[in-house]
N, C-alpha and C positions, 0 to 999 in steps of 0.2 A: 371383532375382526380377528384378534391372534386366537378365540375362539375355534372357531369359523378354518384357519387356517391349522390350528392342531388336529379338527375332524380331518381334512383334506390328507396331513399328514398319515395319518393312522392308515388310510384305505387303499394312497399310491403305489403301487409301483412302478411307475415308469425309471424309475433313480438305478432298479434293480437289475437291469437288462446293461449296463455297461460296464458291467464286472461281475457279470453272473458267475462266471467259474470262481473268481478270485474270493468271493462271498462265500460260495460252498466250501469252496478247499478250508476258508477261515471257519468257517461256521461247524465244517465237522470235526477241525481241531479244536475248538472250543466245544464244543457238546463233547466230544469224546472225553475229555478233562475234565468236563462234570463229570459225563457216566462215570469216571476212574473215580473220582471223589466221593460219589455216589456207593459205589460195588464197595470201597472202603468202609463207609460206613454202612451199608445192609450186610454185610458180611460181619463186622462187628455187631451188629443185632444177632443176628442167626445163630453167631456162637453162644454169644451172652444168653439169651432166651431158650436156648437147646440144652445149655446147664443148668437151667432155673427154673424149667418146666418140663413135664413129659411129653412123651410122644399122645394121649390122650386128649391133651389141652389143645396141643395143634391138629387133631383131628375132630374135634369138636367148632374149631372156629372154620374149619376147612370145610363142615358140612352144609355149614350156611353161606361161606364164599364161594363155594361152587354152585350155586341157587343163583345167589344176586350178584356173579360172574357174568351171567346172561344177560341182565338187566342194563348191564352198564352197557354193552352195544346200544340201547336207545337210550342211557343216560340223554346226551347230544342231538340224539336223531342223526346223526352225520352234518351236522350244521357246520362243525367244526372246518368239515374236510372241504363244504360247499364255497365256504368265506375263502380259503387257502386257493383253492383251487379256480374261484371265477374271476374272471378277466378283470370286469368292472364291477364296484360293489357301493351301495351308496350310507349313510349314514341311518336312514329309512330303515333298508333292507336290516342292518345290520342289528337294531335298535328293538325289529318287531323278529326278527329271531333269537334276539336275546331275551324276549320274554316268553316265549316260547320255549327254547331250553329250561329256563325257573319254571313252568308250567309241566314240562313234563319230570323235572328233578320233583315235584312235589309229588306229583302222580306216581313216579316208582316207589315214593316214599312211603309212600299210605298202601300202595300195594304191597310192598314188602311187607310192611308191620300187619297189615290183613293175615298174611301169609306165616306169621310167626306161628301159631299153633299149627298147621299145616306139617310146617317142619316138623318141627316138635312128634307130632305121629307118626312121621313117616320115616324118619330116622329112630322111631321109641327113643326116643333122649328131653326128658320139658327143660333142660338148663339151655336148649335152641331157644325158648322165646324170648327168654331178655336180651341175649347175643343179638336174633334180629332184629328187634326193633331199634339197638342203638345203630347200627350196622346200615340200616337203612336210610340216617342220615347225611350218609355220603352222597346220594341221589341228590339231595336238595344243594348241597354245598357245592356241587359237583357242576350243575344248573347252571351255579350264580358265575362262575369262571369261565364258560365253556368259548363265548362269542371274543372275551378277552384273549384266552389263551391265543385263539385261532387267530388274534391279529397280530399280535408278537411271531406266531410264525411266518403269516402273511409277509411280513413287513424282513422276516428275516433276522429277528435281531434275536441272535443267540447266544449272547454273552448275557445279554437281561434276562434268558430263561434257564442259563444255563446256572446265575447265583440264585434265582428264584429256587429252581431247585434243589441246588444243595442247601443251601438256608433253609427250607421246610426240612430237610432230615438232620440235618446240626439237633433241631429245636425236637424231633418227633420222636429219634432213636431215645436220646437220654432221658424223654417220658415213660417209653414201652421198660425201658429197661427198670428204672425206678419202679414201676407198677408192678414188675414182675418179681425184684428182689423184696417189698415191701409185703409179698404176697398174696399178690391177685389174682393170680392164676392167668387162665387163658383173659380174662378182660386186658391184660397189659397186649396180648394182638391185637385185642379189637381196639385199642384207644391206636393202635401206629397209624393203620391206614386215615380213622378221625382227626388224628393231629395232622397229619401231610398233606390231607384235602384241606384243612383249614387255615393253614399257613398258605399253601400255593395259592389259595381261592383270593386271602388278602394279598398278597405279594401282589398276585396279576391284577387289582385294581389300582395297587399303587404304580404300577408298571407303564401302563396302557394310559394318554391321555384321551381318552372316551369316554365319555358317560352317555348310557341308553337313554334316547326319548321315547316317548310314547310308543306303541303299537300303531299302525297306518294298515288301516284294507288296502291301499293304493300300493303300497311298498312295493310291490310284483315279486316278492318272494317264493313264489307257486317254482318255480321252474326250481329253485333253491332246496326247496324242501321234497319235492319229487328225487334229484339227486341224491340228497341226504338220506332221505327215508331208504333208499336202494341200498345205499354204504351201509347205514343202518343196520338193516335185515342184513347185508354179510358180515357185519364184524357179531352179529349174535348168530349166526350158522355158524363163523370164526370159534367164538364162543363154548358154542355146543362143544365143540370138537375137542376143545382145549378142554372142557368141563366135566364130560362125561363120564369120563373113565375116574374122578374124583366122586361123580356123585352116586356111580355103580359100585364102587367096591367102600363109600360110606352105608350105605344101603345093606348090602351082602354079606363085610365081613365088621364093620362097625369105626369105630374112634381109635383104637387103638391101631391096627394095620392100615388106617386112612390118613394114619399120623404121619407113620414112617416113609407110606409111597408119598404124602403132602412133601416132607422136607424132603426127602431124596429131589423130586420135582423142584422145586424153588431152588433148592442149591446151584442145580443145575441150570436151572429160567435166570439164574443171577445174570451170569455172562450172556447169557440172550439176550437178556432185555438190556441192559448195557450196552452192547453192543447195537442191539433191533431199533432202540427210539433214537439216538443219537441221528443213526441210516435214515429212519424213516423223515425225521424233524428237519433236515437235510433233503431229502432226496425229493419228499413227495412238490414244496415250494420250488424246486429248482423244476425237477420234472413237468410241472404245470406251466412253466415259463416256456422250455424248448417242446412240449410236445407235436407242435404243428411242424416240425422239421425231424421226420422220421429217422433220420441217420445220426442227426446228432441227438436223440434220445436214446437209440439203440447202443452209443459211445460212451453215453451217462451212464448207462446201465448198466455194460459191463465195465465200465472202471471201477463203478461203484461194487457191483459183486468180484470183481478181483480183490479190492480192496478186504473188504470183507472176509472173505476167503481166507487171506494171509496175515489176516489178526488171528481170527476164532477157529482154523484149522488147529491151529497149536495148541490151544486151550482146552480144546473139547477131546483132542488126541490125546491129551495128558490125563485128562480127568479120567478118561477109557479105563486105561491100565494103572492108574494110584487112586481107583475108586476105593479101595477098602482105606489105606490109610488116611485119604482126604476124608470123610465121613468120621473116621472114626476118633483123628485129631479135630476138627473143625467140631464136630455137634456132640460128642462124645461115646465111650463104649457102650452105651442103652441102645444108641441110634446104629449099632454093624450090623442088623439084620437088613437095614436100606441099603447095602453097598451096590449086593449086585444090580437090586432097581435102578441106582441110581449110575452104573457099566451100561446097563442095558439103554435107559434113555439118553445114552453121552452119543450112541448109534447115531441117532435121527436129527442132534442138537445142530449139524450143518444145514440138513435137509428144511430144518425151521427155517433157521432165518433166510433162508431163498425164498419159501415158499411166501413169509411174509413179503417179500422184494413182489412177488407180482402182485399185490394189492395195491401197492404205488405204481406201480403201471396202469391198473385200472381206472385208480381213483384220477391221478396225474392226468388221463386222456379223458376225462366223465367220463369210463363208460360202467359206470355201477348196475347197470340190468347185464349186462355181460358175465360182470364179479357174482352177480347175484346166482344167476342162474349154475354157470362154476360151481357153488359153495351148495348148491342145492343137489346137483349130480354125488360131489365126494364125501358128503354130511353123513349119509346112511352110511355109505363102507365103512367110511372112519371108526363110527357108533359101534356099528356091526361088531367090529376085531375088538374092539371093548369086553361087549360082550361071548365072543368066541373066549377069550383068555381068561373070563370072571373067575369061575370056576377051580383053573389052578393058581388062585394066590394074585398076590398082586407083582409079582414077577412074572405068571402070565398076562396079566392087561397091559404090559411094560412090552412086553416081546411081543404076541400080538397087534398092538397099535401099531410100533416099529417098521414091520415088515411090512405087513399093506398099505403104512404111507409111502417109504421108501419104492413100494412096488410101484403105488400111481403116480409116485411126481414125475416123471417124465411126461406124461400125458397132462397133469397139471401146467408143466412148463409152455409144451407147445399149445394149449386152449391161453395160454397166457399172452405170449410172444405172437398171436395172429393178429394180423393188421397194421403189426410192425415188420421193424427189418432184422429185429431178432432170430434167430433160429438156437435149435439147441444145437448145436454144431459150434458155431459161435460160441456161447455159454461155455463148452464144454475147451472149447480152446483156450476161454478167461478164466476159467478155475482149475485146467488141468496140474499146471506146476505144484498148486497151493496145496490142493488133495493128493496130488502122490508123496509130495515131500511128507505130508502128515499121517499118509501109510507107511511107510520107510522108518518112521519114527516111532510109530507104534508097533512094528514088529521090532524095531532094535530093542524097546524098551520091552517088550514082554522075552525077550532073547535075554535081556541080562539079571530081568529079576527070577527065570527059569536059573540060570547059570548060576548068580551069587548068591542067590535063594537068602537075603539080611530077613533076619528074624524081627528086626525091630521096627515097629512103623515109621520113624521118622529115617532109618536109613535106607528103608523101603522110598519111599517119597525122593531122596538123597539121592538115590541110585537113576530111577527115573526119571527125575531133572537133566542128569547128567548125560544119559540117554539122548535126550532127546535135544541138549545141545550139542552134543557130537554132531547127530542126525543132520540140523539143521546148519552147524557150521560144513560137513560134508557137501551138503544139496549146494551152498555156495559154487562147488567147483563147478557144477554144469552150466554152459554160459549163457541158457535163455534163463533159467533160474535167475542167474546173478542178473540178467540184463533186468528184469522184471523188478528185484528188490528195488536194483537202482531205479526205475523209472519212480517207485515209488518214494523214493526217497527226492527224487526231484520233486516230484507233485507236493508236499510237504514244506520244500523248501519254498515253494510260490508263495507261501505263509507270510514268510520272510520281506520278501520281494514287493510284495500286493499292498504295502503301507500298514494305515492303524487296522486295528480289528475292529467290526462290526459292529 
């Protein structure tokens, strides 16, 4: 019976609907405190391993992560997003998509490692083969967690994911790091990603009280896996998009310049994805709750992209104009020839995390042949500006991609916001404060490192800090600005107010 009644627990939510906002507001300050603990230590890795390796060793293991980059879109099949996302879900259901997930982690597995020599030729590099096939054991690891993870979000409990997570990087940084001072080389990359699938993989069974039964033909998981399979195929269109331009200029200009654009790229993906899974682990559980009540989705949405807006406005404006001396303190003087790549991708790093924001709208409403078909239209242009920029460097595939994404999101937005009460007009009222303050800021701060012209990187960085506090204690004085901080500071304050955490 307490059996019987732990299943029941796992797959409810009916508990969840009577303090839905009060859950989110906790749950994204709790994930955000991971992510912070998190961005701590991968920023600690990034330095340490940018002094203890070259730009070669990260462009060696970048040639094969941009391969099995793709792969991971069907890691899951989108099973993950099907479990989160449906109303009622039974023990059955859940049980025979869990081995299905194991079934197909097995199946990328043995693909990739098939694929080892592949690479291998195609890149002229053979130190590819051993890399993929240990590489390709994150498939199968990957497998075994997927139906788990999905119910810790289901279920909303974000403090259980949020020490899962930092607890798998405590234990995975000071591996990679060890392997790489000991003398490994690029193998001390490839054990990060295998130690943090295999920590999270055990964490989320100690976590979850479930255990899979059998496979059932009866399950009726058909409609489950139509869903998924559709998320699927966009999060690998997603994929493509994000990968191409790693796996064009490994290809073209080799390991060494696929190094530099590699870290410029993650340096800059740090605060994305800090910022992006926190939103998403958050948004897409809640958004699945109120989608049948279009106005109050369209509410979430934009609180949640203001919210958004006025964290990583600041961040990504700063990185703009202190690219040479963030690069060049954080990874070292080998790594200055990535500044500007890494100015020029700071462009579009707003533009990301929106663009990921309508993928939980789609996913949040089922509508994944919508999503799909979306990612199927902007896949080629994407690709395309890749390759329009190959040719001058990898600061043209940088500029390039840039622009013609920034040119189609608008149209992105509105193929997004149809069928809701969204419009870009709205959008553009929820983020306007956030984005101009973080234009104001970044012309003050390129006005003063023009003017004081500090020769020294750290009074370069010093200067630009200061810059950009001015900037934003100034924006204070205008009073929807100010009204706006404060609302957020209210919303934050519910924290407080809404009893224990989750």
């Amino acid at each position: 019976m307490a059996t019987q009644q732990q299943v029941l627990d796992a797959f409810s939510t009916d508990h969840l609907h009577a303090d839905l906002k009060g859950r989110s507001v906790r749950g994204g300050v709790v994930t955000l405190t991971s992510q912070g603990a998190q961005f701590v230590m991968q920023t600690v890795a990034t330095v340490v391993l940018a002094r203890l390796l070259v730009p070669a060793d990260f462009g060696l293991v970048a040639m094969v992560t941009a391969i099995t980059g793709l792969g991971q879109a069907f890691a899951d099949l989108g099973l993950s997003e099907a479990t989160i996302q449906h109303p009622e879900i039974s023990h059955d259901q859940v049980s025979t998509l869990f081995w299905i997930n194991v079934a197909i982690g097995l199946t990328l597995t043995s693909i990739t490692a098939a694929l080892a020599p592949v690479l291998a030729w195609f890149y002229r590099e053979p130190r590819l083969i051993d890399i993929t096939l240990l590489v390709s054991l994150t498939f199968f690891i990957g497998g075994l967690r997927v139906q788990h993870d999905a119910l810790l979000k289901r279920q909303m409990r974000f403090s259980s994911l949020a020490i899962r997570d930092v607890a798998s990087y405590v234990i995975a940084v000071p591996v990679a790091i060890t392997l790489a001072w000991r003398g490994f080389g690029y193998w001390a990359l490839v054990a990060l990603p295998l130690t943090l699938n295999l920590i999270v993989m055990a964490l989320s069974w100690l976590m979850v009280r479930w255990r899979p039964g059998l496979p059932r033909r009866d399950a009726n998981v058909r409609s489950l896996i139509a869903f998924g399979g559709n998320v699927a195929a966009s999060y690998l269109i997603f994929n493509v998009n994000r990968s191409a331009d790693s796996v064009l200029i490994g290809w073209y200009w080799g390991a060494g310049p696929l190094g530099l654009y590699s870290r410029a790229y993650n340096l800059l993906m740090l605060p994305v994805r800090q910022l992006g899974a926190p939103a998403r682990s958050v948004a897409i559980p809640a958004f699945s709750r109120v989608h049948e009540d279009a106005e109050r989705l369209a509410r979430y949405y934009l609180r949640t992209a203001n919210l958004i807006m006025w964290i990583s406005a600041p961040i990504f404006g700063f990185l703009f104009v202190a690219a040479e001396p963030v690069i060049v303190l954080t990874l070292g003087n080998r790594w200055r020839e990535a500044a500007p790549v890494f100015q020029i991708l700071a462009i579009f790093a707003l533009g990301q995390l929106l663009l990921e924001s309508t993928l939980w709208l789609f996913v949040s409403r089922g509508q994944s042949k919508q999503l799909l078909k979306l990612l199927l239209i902007i896949s080629p242009i994407i690709v395309g500006s890749f390759v329009i920029g190959l040719p001058f460097g990898i600061r043209g595939v940088a500029l390039s991609g840039s622009i013609v994404l920034l040119g189609i999101f608008p149209w992105i937005l509105k193929s997004s916001f149809r069928g809701t009460d969204l419009t870009l007009s709205r959008l553009g009222r929820a983020i306007l404060y956030p984005i101009a303050a973080c234009f104001a800021c970044v012309a003050i701060g390129e006005f003063a490192l023009h003017m004081i012209a500090p020769q020294r990187l750290v009074s370069q960085l010093g200067v630009v800090s200061i810059s950009f506090g001015m900037g934003y204690c100034f924006s204070m004085l205008i009073r929807p600005v100010r009204e706006e901080v404060m609302s957020l500071k209210k919303l934050f304050s519910e924290l407080r107010q809404s009893g224990a955490p989750v």
